[in-house]
Structures are given as structure tokens and as C-alpha cells.
N, C-alpha and C positions, 0 to 999 in steps of 0.2 A: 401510092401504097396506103395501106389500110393496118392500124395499129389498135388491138385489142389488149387491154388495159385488165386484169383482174382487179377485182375489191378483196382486198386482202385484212381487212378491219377483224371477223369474226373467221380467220385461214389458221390454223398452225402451218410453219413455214411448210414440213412436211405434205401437208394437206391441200396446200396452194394451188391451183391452177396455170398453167404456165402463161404468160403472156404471147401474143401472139403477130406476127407480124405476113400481112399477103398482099399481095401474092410471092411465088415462090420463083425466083429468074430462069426462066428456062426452061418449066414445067409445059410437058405436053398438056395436060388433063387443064380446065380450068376449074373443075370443082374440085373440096376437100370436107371429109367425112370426118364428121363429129360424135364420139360417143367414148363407151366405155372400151370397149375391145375389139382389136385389128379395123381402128380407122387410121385418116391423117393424125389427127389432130385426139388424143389420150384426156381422158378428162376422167382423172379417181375419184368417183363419187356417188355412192349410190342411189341418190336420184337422176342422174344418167343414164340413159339407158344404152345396150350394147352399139345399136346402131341409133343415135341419139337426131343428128340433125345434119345438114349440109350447106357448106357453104361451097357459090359459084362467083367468078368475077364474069360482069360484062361488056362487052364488046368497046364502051367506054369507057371503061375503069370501075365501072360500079361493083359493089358489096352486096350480094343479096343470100339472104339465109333461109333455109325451109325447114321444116320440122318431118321427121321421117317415120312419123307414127309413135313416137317415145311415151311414155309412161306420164311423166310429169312435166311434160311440153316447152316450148319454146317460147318465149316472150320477148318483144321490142316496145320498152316503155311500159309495162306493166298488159301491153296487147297482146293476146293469143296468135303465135304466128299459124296460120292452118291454109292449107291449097298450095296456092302458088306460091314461089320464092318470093319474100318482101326485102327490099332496098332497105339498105341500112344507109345512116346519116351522121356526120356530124355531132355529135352530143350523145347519141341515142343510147340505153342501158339497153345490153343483150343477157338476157337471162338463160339458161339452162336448167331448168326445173326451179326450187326455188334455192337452193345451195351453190350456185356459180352464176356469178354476175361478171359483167363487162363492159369497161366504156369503152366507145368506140369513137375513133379518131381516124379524120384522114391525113396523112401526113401529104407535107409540102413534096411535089417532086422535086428528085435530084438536078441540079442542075451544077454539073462537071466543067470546070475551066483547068487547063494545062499551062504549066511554062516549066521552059530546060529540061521537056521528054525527049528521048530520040526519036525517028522515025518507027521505028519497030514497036517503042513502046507505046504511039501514038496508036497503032492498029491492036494492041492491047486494049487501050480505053475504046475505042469506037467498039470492039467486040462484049466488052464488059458492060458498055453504056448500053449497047443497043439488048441486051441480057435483060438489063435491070429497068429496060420502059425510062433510062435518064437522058436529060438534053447534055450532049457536049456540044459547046461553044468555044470556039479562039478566041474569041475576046471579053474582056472582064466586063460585069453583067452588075446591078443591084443585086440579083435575085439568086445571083449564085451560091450554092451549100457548098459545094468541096471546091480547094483549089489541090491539083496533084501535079507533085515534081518528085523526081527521082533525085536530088538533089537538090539543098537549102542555097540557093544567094538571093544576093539582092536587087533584086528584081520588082520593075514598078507592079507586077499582080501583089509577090510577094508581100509586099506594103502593103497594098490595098486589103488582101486578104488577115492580116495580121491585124491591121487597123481595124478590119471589120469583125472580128472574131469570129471568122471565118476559119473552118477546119482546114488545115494544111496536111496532106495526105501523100503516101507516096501510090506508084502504082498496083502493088503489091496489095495496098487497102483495098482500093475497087474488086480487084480481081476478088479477095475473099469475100467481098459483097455479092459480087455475081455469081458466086461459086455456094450460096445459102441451097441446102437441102433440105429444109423442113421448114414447115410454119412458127413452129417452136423456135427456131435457129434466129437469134438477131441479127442487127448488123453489126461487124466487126467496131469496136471501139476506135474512136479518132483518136484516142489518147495513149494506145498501143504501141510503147516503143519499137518492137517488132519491124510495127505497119509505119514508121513511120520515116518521112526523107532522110537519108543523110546528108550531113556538111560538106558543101561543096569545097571539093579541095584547091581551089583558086583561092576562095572566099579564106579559105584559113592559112594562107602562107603572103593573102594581103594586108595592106593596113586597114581594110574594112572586112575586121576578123566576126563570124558569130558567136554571141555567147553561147553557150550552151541552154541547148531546147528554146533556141528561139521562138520554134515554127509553132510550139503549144499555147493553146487560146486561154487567151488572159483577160476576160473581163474588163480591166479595169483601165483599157487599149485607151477604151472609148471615151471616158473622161481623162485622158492625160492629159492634156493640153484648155481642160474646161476655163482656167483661171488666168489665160493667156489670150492676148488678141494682137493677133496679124495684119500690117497693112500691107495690099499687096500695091507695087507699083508697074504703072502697063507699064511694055517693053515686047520684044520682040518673040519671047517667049513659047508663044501658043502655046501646042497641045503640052507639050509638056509644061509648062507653067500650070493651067489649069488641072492637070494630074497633082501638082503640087497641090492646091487650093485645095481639092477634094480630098486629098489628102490628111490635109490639116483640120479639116470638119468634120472628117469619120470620128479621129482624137479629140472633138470636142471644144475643137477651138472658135474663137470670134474673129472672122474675118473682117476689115473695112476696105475703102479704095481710097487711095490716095488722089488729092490732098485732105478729100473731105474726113477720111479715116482717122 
């Protein structure tokens, strides 16, 4: 996905440009029309022209913008966009005449991990994933951005994602992610109680009760454990011992090995 940024320094909020997020999940078209009146994408400003510029995505995900004969033209990095659609990048300032500027970013893809979904809800995320161009995976991943469950326990992703401050989502989030109708439209906030798991009722009638709003991402996960060090001793443990160690080092801990530790 591709995220445009207004410069909002010389904006009254009024006057602001909206920020913009593409593509759009589920959009037949892959182009979206830039300007002042009856395009995608609204931009109030009179150096805009009606039909101002266009953007299209490519076939591998790329950003590309053209200029559609406007008044006060189209610039990338201070460049005259003119002919063919130019590829946008990473870093790059997208201008619209000289009154709407834009940094342009590509964001990280999504990459979706489950635990404690039912079957049903499972063919929810695979229809929302495959919507929003995101990887779902079963198994917990570094690189993962959402973990989603329909309910809060405890559960080793659980952990892992908590530890990692990692968004903890229910299904209900994805789906309004894959349900965005305009460019304009962000993604639904992680921090949307709404969107957000409820407490598993096992988990709260156990003695391993949740506090309340576990699942919301806390900074400060990741140095818990910084002024602490662990030795661990072999034993017959595996995989799940080594879950633990991993564990212990997302919270910032010093791990040694016994007896040298």
C-alpha cells in the first residue's frame, strides 16, 4: 500500500488536503482521478485544476502519477511530471501545483496471523486478506503487523504479539479494513474498542484472569524485563522452552546458558 502524507505547515485545518491511502481493496478500476471537481480523489484549491492528474497502480504494486494537462502541473521532487505516468518512490515530494504537497510512503504489507478464530471466521480473514493484497499466515512470523482473534487468552501468539507490540485485532477490524471505499478512507484504528477482541470467558472465570485491555499495545512491553537476566537450563523442553526464551527477549531481557550464565 501506498500512503500520501500532506504538508500541513502553511494548511488551515479547513484548507487541508486530505491524506490518502492506495489502493482502494476491491476496486475494479486501478486508476483514481485527481483534481478539483467530480474526481476520486477532491483536492480544494485553486491551483488544482478540475481534472488535475491521475493516479494508476501497477501490475506489481507500483505508484505511478501523470499529469492530465492542468493549469499549474504536476511535480515529483521539484520535476515536471509531463507524458507518460512517472513511478513514484519512497521519500519522494508529490506536488500539485505549487499549493499541495505530499510525502509519499510505501507502507509495510499486511501481514495477518490468527489464533482462537472459528472455521467460519477463518474464511472471513482469507476473503478480507485476499481484498486487501495481505499475507495470512498460521504461524507466527517476525514480520507480522496484525494478530486477530475473536477472543482474548492466553495463548503463546497471544504473548508473542503483546510482547511485540503487535496490534491485537478482532475479525470485525480486518473486515472494515477490506470494506475502505475511498482513497480518502484510512484504515480502521487498532485502538478502536469497537474493533476490538473480547475477553475470553474461560480466561475470566480462571485463575489466569485478564486484566482489562490487555490486548492494547504498550510500548513499554519491550523493555520490561531490560534490567533482568535469565539463565536458562537444557532440559527436555524444546519447542516450547525456546518460545519461552523468545519470549523473554522481545521484553528485553538478558538471556545466559547455564552453567556458564
Amino acid at each position: 500500500m501506498w500512503s500520501l502524507t500532506p504538508r500541513l505547515a502553511d494548511k488551515a485545518a479547513a484548507d487541508a488536503p486530505p491524506p490518502l491511502l492506495l489502493p482502494v481493496p476491491g476496486r475494479a478500476s486501478t486508476t483514481y482521478s485527481v483534481g478539483r471537481k467530480n474526481t476520486d480523489i477532491l483536492l480544494a484549491s485553486k491551483g488544482v485544476s478540475k481534472s488535475h492528474a491521475e493516479f494508476s497502480i501497477g501490475s506489481d504494486g507500483a505508484l505511478l502519477v501523470r499529469d492530465c494537462g492542468s493549469s499549474f502541473g504536476t511535480m515529483i521532487n521539484k520535476l515536471k511530471v509531463e507524458g507518460e505516468p512517472r513511478p513514484l518512490a519512497e521519500g519522494d515530494t508529490l506536488s500539485f501545483s505549487a499549493s499541495i504537497k505530499y510525502d509519499v510512503h510505501r507502507t509495510p504489507p499486511l501481514v495477518v496471523c490468527s489464533s482462537q478464530v472459528s472455521k467460519a471466521e477463518k474464511k472471513v480473514l482469507k476473503d478480507a486478506c485476499d481484498k486487501l493484497g495481505a499475507e495470512l499466515v498460521a504461524n507466527w512470523r517476525a514480520d507480522v503487523t496484525h494478530l486477530v482473534m475473536s477472543s482474548v487468552s492466553w495463548t503463546p501468539k497471544f504473548l508473542v504479539a503483546i510482547a511485540s507490540v503487535v496490534p491485537v485485532v478482532s475479525p470485525q477490524w480486518l473486515a472494515r479494513a477490506a470494506a475502505r471505499a475511498s482513497p480518502t478512507e484510512p484504515l480502521p484504528s487498532v485502538d478502536e474498542p469497537s474493533l476490538a477482541p473480547k475477553p475470553s470467558e474461560v480466561a475470566e472465570t480462571s485463575q489466569l484472569r485478564l486484566p482489562p485491555h490487555v490486548e492494547r499495545r504498550r510500548p513499554e512491553r519491550a523493555k520490561l524485563l531490560a534490567e533482568h537476566k535469565f539463565v536458562h537450563v537444557p532440559s527436555a523442553g524444546g519447542a516450547a522452552q525456546e518460545d519461552m526464551r523468545e519470549l523473554l527477549r522481545l521484553m528485553g531481557a538478558a538471556l545466559g546458558e547455564w552453567p556458564a550464565g
